[in-house]
N, C-alpha and C positions, 0 to 999 in steps of 0.2 A: 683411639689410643692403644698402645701395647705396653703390654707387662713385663717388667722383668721379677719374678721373685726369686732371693735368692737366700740359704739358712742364715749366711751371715755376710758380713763383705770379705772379698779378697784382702787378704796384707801378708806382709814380708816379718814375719820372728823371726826370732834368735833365742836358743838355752843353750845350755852346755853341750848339749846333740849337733851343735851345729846353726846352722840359716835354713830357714824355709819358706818357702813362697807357694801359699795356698791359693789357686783361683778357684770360686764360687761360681757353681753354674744354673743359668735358669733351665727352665722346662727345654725338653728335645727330644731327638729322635735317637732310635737306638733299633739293634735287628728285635727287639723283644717289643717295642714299640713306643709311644709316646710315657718320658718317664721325666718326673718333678724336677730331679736334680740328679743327673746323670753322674757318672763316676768311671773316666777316662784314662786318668794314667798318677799312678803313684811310685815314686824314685828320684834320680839327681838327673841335673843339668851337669852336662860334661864340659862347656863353657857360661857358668856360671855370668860374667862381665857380660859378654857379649848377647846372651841371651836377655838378661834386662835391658840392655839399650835397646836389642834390636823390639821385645814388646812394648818400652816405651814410647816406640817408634809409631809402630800400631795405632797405640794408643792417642796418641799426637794425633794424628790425622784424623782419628774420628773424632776431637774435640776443638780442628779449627775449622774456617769458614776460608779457603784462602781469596775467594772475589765473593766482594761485599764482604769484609769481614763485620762480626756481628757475632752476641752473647748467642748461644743456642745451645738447646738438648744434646751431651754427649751420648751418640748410643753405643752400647757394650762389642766389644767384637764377636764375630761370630767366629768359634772354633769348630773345625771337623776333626775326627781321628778316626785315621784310613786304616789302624793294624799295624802301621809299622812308623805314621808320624804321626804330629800332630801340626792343626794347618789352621793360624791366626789370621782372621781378613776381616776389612776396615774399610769405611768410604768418608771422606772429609763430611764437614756440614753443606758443602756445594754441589758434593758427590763428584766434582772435579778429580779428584786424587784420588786411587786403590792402592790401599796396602796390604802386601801377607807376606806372613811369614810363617816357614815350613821346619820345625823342629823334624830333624832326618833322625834315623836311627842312630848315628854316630853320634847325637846329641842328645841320646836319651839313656838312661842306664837305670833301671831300674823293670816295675812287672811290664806285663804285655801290652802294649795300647790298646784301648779298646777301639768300638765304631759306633760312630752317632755323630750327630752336630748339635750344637748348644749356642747360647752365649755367657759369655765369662763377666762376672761384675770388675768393670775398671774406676777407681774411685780414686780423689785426690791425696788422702794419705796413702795410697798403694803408689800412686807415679812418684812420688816424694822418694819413696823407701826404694823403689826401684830404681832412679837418679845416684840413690848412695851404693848402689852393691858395687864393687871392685874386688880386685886382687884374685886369688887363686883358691882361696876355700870354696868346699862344696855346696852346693844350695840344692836343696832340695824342691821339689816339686810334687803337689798335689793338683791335678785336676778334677775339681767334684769333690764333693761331702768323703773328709775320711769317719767322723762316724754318725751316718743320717739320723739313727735312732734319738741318741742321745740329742742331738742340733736339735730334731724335734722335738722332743719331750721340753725341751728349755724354751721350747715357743721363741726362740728368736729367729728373726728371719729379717730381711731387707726389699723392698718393693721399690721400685722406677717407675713409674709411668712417662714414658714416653710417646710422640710422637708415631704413628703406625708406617716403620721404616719402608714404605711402596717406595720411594727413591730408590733406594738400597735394592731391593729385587730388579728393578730394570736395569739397576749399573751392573747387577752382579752376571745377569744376560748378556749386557752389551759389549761388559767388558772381558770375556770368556771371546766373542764373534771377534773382537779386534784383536786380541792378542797371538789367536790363532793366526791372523794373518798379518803376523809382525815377523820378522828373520833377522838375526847376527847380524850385528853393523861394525860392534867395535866390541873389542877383549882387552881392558886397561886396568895395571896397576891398581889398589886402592891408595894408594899413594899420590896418584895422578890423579884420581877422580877427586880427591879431599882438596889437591891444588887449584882444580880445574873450580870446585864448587867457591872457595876462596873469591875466586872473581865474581862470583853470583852478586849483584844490587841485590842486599836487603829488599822484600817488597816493600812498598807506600801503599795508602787504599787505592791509588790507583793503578799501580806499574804493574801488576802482575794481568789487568785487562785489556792491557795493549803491547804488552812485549813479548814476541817471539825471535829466538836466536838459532843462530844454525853453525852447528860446528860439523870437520872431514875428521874423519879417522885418520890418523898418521901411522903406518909402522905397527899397527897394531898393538901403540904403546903409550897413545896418548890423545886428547882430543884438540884442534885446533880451530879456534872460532874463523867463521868465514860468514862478510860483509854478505852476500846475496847466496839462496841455494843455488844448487845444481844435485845430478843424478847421483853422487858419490854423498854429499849434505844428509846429515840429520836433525833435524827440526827436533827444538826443544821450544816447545810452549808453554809460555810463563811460567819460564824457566827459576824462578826463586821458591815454587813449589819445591824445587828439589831438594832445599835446603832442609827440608826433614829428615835426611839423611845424614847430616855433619857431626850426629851425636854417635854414628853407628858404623862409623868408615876406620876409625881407629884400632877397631876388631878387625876388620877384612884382610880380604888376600886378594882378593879380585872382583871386580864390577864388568859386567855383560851389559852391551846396551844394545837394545831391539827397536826397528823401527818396522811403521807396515812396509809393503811392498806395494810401490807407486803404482795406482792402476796407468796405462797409456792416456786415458780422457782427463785425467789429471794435469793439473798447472804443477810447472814444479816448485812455484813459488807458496803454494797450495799448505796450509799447516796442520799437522798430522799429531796421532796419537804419538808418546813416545814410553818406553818401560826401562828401566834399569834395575840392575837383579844384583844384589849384594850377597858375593861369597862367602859365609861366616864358620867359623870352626864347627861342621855340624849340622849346618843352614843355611836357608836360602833366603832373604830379605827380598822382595820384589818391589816396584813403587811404581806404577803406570798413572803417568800424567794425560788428561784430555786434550785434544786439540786445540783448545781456546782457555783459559783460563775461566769466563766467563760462560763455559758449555760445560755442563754435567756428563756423565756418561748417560743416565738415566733418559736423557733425551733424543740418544743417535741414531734411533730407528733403524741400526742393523740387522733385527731380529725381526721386521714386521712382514717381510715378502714369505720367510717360511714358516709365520707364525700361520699368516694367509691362506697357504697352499701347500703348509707343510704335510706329516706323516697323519695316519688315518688315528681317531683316539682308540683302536684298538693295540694297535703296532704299541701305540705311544704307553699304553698302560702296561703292556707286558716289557717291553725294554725297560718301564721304570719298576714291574717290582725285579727284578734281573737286576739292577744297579747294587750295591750293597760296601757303599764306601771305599769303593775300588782306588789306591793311590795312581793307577793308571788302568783307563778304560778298555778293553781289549774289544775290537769292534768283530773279528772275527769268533772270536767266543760267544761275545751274545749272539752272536749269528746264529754260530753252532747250538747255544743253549736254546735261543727263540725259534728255530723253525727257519728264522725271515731272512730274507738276500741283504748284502752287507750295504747295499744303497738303501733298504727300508731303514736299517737299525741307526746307519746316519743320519736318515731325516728324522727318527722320532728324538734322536738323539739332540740336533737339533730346535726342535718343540721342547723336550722337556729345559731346556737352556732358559728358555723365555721364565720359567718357573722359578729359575739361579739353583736349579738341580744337578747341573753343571758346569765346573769352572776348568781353565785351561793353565796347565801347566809349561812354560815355554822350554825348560833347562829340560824337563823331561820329551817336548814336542808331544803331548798326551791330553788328552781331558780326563777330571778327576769327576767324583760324585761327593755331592753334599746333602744336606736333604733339610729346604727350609719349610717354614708353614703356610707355604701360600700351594693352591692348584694350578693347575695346566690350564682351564678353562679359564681362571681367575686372570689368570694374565691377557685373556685376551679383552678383559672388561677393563683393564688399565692402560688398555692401549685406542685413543678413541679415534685416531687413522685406520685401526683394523673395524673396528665398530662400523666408522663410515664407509667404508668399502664394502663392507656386507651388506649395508642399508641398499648401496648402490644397485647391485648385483640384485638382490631383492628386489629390489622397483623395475628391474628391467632397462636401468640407466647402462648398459654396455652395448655397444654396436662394434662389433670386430670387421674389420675390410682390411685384409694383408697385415700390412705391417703396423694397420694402423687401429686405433679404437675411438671411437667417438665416445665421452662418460659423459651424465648426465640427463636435464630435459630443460627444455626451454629456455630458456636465457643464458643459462648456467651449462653449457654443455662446454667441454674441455677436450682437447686430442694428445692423445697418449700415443708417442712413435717410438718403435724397437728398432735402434740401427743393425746390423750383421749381427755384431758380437752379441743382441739381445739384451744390451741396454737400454731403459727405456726414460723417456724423457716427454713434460707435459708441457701444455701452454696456461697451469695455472700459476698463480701468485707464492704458494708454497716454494717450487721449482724453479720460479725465476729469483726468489732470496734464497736461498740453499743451493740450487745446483746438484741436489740428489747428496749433499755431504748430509746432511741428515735423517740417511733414508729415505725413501720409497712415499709420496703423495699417498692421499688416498685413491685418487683418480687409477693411478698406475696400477697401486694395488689389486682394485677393483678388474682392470682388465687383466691384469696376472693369473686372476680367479676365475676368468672368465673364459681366458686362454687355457688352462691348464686341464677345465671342468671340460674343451672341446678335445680338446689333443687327446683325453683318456676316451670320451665315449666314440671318438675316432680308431681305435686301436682294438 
């Protein structure tokens, strides 16, 4: 189980000073180090409306199930503050859906941001109070304890115990690998998009585990559903996730939508990650739906080949204390700061991802730094494809011959083949239900590690 403690719970007042919207933070990180209840940013919201929907929003998705819907543990957002914003991120109870949202500097007005990551208490009379803010008065904003002494001295405080969010660490890995290689599809209207979503079926408990839709870009003004994909097609799967967006489109100016970039060995009938980024006076709303309704991110084994074979844990430990809640990671600088060649500080850059040390910003084309309580090694104990590939490699189960690798012993031996491009493909039972969309066997893995450990002592 994990703890959240927090002095008191977040809520929304009102006195004669105006509205205020205090959020309550547990235990995090900071450049001074691990502190109780951090204290981030105190000042106004410069769209006060839009700023509640869009954390409502957030907070939405961390408290539904959207396949297999089901009561469950809401867990708190985790917030980071990079120094110049603050950056709200959320995963459903499926882990299917990622939310964040990015309070810009044009959306803050008040002292300095600090840096650290935390999580913020979201509780049922705070979503209530946040549903009613409107109109044009200022609301104020506190992140973190404004006076810790006193909160302590009065012994009040509030505890969660939840569930120990591992899901949540691997979406936050996985879904940084995917986003990164998502690109511009469509720039529409929010007006268009609130029409488009209009047409959305309410989900059933079942519709959202078997409906994928596929709309073309028009004109770069609008989206048109289309009966079968093709190359120009972007795939919206279970596509009524999207509907958590309806409360926060009425603020916008504009909706970005990103999809990946089709590999060649791909079907294009094939269903894909999809992200839509909401322009709000100030902020950025982001909302990346999984490929399946019924797939978490937590499970898409994009990170396990350079978990495998990634950067050395020296590289890795110095590019992460070099991170420092940077809003965009400059890879030539750590270069410069660390000594190491700009393809080291990638890979370790990389590895530390596995950790959810870093997430990817698309509107910037950047990755950010966050900094959770899990380790680099720890990840690889939560991953038991990378576990069985070590085991593999260990026993002596890899036999390399060209292109090919033999894994295994005795009954259980598997062939692992690398076409041209260096994709590789198995003849086990994983491989033949996935297709490599869920990542890397551990077979493959295995000769990855085994390939990589020759090519270096080759050199």
């Amino acid at each position: 189980m994990h703890s959240y403690i927090y002095l008191q719970p977040s809520a929304v007042s009102e006195s004669t000073a105006g509205r205020a919207l205090a959020l309550a933070t547990s235990g995090g990180a900071t450049p001074a180090g691990e502190v109780a209840n951090p204290r981030f940013f105190h000042g106004f919201l410069t769209a006060p409306a839009a700023a509640a929907a869009a954390l409502l929003t957030v907070a939405d998705v961390a408290a539904t199930r959207y396949y297999q819907p089901a009561a469950s543990a809401s867990l708190d957002p985790v917030v980071t503050a990079d120094g110049d914003r603050l950056r709200m991120e959320s995963f459903s109870g499926c882990c299917g859906v990622y939310a964040r949202l990015d309070i810009l500097a044009p959306g803050l007005d008040g002292d300095d941001v600090g840096h650290g990551t935390t999580n913020v208490d979201i509780n049922s009379p705070l979503r209530r109070a946040l549903a009613r803010i409107g109109g044009l008065d200022p609301l104020q904003l506190t992140v973190g304890p404004d006076e810790l002494e006193v909160a302590t001295l009065d012994g009040r405080f509030v505890e969660k115990q939840v569930p120990l969010p591992e899901r949540w660490l691997r979406g936050f890995a996985e879904a940084q690998v995917l986003a990164a290689g998502c690109t511009l599809r469509a720039e529409i209207p929010a007006t268009e998009a609130s029409a488009f979503l209009r047409t959305v079926p309410h989900p059933t408990l079942r519709a959202s585990a078997r409906t994928t839709r596929w709309v073309v870009p028009v004109g770069g003004r609008t989206l048109r559903p289309t009966s079968r994909p093709s190359p120009e097609a972007v795939c919206l799967p279970g596509p009524e996730r999207l509907l958590a967006l309806q409360q926060v489109l009425r603020h916008a100016t504009t909706v970005r939508v990103y999809a990946p970039v089709r590999a060649e060995s791909r079907a294009e009938s094939d269903a894909a990650a999809v992200v839509w980024e909401v322009q709000l006076p100030g902020m950025r709303l982001t909302l990346m739906l999984s490929q399946n309704a019924s797939r978490g991110f937590s499970g898409e084994g994009g990170v396990l080949r350079d978990l495998a074979t990634g950067a050395t844990a020296d590289d890795t430990d110095l590019v992460s204390a070099l991170l420092a809640w940077e809003p965009r990671i400059d890879v030539a600088e750590l270069s410069r700061q660390s000594g190491l060649p700009a393809e080291r500080v990638r890979a370790a850059l990389t590895v530390l991802g596995t950790s959810g040390q870093i997430g990817y910003d698309l509107a910037e084309e950047a990755h950010f730094h966050r900094h959770l309580p899990f380790s680099v090694g720890g990840a690889e104990a939560r991953n038991p494809r990378v576990r069985g590939a070590r085991a593999l490699v260990a026993e002596g189960a890899v036999r390399l011959d060209g292109a090919l690798a033999q894994v295994g012993k005795g009954e259980h031996v598997h062939v692992v083949r690398a076409d041209d491009a260096g994709r590789l493909s198995c003849t086990c039972l994983w491989w033949a239900k996935y297709r490599g969309g869920r990542g890397p066997c551990k077979h493959a893995l295995a000769a990855s590690m085994v390939r990589d450990t020759t090519t270096k002592a080759a050199r």
